[in-house]
C-alpha positions as CSV (number, residue, x, y, z in Angstrom):
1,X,101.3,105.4,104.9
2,X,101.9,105.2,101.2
3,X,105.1,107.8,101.3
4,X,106.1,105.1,103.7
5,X,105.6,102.7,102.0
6,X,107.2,104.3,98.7
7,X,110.5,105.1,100.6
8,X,111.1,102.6,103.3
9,X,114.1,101.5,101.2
10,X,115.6,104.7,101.2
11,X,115.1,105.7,105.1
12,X,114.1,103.9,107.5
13,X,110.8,103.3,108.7
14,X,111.6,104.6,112.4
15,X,112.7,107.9,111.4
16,X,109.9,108.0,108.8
17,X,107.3,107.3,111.5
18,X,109.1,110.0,113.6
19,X,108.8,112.9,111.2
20,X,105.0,112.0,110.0
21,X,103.8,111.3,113.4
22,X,102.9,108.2,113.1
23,X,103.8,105.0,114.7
24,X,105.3,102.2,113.4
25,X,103.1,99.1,114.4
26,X,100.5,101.3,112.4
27,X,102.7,101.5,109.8
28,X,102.8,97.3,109.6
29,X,99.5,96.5,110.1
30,X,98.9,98.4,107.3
31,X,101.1,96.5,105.3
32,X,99.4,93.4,106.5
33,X,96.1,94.7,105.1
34,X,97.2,95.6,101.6
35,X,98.6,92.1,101.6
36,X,95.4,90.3,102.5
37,X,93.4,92.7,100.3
38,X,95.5,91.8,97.6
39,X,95.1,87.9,98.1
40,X,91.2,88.4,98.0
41,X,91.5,90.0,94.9
């Protein structure tokens, strides 16, 4: 999720979930942790 997250400027996050097999609501709620592990910190 990190390449992801490095890149989703450059392409976009549906063809970048296509290629690594992964989906793309996965893809946000992961976002949505780092954010609220972040906050705690």
């Amino acid at each position: 999720m990190m390449f992801m997250e490095m890149y989703r400027f450059e392409f976009s996050i549906r063809s970048m979930a296509e290629v690594l097999e992964v989906s793309r609501s996965g893809f946000y709620q992961f976002l949505k942790r780092s954010k609220n592990v972040i906050r705690k910190i």
